[in-house]
FIFI-221454 format. One record per atom (N, C-alpha, C): x negated, y, z negated. Coordinates in steps of 0.02 Angstrom, whole numbers, plus 50000, padded with zeros to 5 digits. Atoms other than C-alpha are relative to their C-alpha. Last residue first. Layout:
BEGIN
XYZ
...
This chain:
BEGIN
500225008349957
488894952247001
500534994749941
500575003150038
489754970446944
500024991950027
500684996949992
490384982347092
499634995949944
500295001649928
492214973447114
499134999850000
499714995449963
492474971946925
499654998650071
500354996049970
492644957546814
500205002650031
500744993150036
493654945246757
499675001550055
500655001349968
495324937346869
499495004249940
500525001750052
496784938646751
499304998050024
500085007349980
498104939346897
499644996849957
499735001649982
498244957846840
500264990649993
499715001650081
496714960146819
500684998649996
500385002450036
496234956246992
500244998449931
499735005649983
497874965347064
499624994849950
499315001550059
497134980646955
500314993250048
500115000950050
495504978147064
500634998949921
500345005650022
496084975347218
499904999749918
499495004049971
497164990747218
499714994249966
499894999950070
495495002147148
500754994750011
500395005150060
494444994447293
500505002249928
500065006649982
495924998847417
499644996149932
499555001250022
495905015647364
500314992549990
500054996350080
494185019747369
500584996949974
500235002850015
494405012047558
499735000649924
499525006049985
495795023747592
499604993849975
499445000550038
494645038047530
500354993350005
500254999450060
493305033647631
500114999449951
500225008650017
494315030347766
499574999149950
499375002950021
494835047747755
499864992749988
499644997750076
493165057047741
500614996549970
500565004550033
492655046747910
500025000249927
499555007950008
494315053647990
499484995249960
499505002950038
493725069847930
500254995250010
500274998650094
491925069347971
500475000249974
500365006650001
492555063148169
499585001849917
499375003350013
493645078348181
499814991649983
499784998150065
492265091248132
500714995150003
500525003250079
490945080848267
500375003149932
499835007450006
492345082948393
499644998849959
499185003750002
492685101148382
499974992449969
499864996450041
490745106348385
500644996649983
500445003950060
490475094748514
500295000349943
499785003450032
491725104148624
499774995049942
499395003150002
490855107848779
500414993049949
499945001449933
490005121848773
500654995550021
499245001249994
489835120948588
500364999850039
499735008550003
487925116548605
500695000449988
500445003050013
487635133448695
500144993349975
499795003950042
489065143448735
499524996849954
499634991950061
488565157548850
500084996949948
500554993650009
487145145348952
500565004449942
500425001850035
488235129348924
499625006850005
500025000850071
489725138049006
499574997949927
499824991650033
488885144849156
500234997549938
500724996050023
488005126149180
500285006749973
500395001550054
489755118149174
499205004849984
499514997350079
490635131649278
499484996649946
500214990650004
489115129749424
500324998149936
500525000850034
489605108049382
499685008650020
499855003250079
491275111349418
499394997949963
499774996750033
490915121549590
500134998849941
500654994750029
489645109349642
500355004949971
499924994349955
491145095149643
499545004949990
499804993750018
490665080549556
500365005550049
499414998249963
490195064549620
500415004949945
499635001550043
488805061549496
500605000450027
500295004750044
487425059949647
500524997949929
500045005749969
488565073449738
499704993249976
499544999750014
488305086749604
500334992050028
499825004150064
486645083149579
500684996250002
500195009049999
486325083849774
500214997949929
499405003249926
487375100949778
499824993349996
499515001050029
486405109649639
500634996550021
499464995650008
484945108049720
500524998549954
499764999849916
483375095049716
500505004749973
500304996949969
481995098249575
500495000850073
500135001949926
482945092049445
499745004150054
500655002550014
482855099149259
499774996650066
500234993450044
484465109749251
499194997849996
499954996249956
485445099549365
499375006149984
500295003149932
485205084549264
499645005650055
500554999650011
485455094649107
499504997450066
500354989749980
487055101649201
499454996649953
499694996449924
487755082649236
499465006549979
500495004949960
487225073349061
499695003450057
500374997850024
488145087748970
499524999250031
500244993449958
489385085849081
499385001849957
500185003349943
489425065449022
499945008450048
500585002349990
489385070148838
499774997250085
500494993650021
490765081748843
499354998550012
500115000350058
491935067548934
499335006949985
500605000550002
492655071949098
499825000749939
500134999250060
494285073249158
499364998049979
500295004650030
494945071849336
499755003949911
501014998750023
495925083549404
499854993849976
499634995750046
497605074049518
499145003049979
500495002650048
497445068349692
499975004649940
């Protein structure tokens, strides 16, 4: 059986669970079918780490540049359209009624 993989937001889920429950660290673990040794690591890493623990950090600076790019691409698009427009002799611009 191979590791499994686990999204950032779903250990986060896991060691706040663990971190605010009154039963052990063994029933959480079990309740998310975990292993208690992988949710220990998760809690040790969120205590030294804090919200970069696991990875946030990373994914919220790769999710502002693909959002920066489509931005662009869609900038690019409206200036496309627009010389096609003229072009074709359509009047006006995208942004006026």
């Amino acid at each position: 059986m191979g590791q499994r993989t686990y999204s950032p937001e779903f250990k986060l889920q896991v060691v706040l669970e663990a971190l605010q429950s009154d039963g052990t660290d063994a029933e959480v673990a079990r309740a998310y079918d975990v292993h208690p040794v992988t949710l220990s690591g998760w809690k040790t890493k969120l205590k030294e780490n804090g919200s970069k623990a696991f990875g946030a950090g990373d994914e919220l600076k790769e999710k502002k540049e693909k959002i920066a790019k489509l931005e662009r691409m869609v900038g690019q698009k409206e200036v496309e359209i627009a010389l096609l427009k003229n072009f074709l002799g359509e009047p006006g611009d995208l942004r006026s009624p």
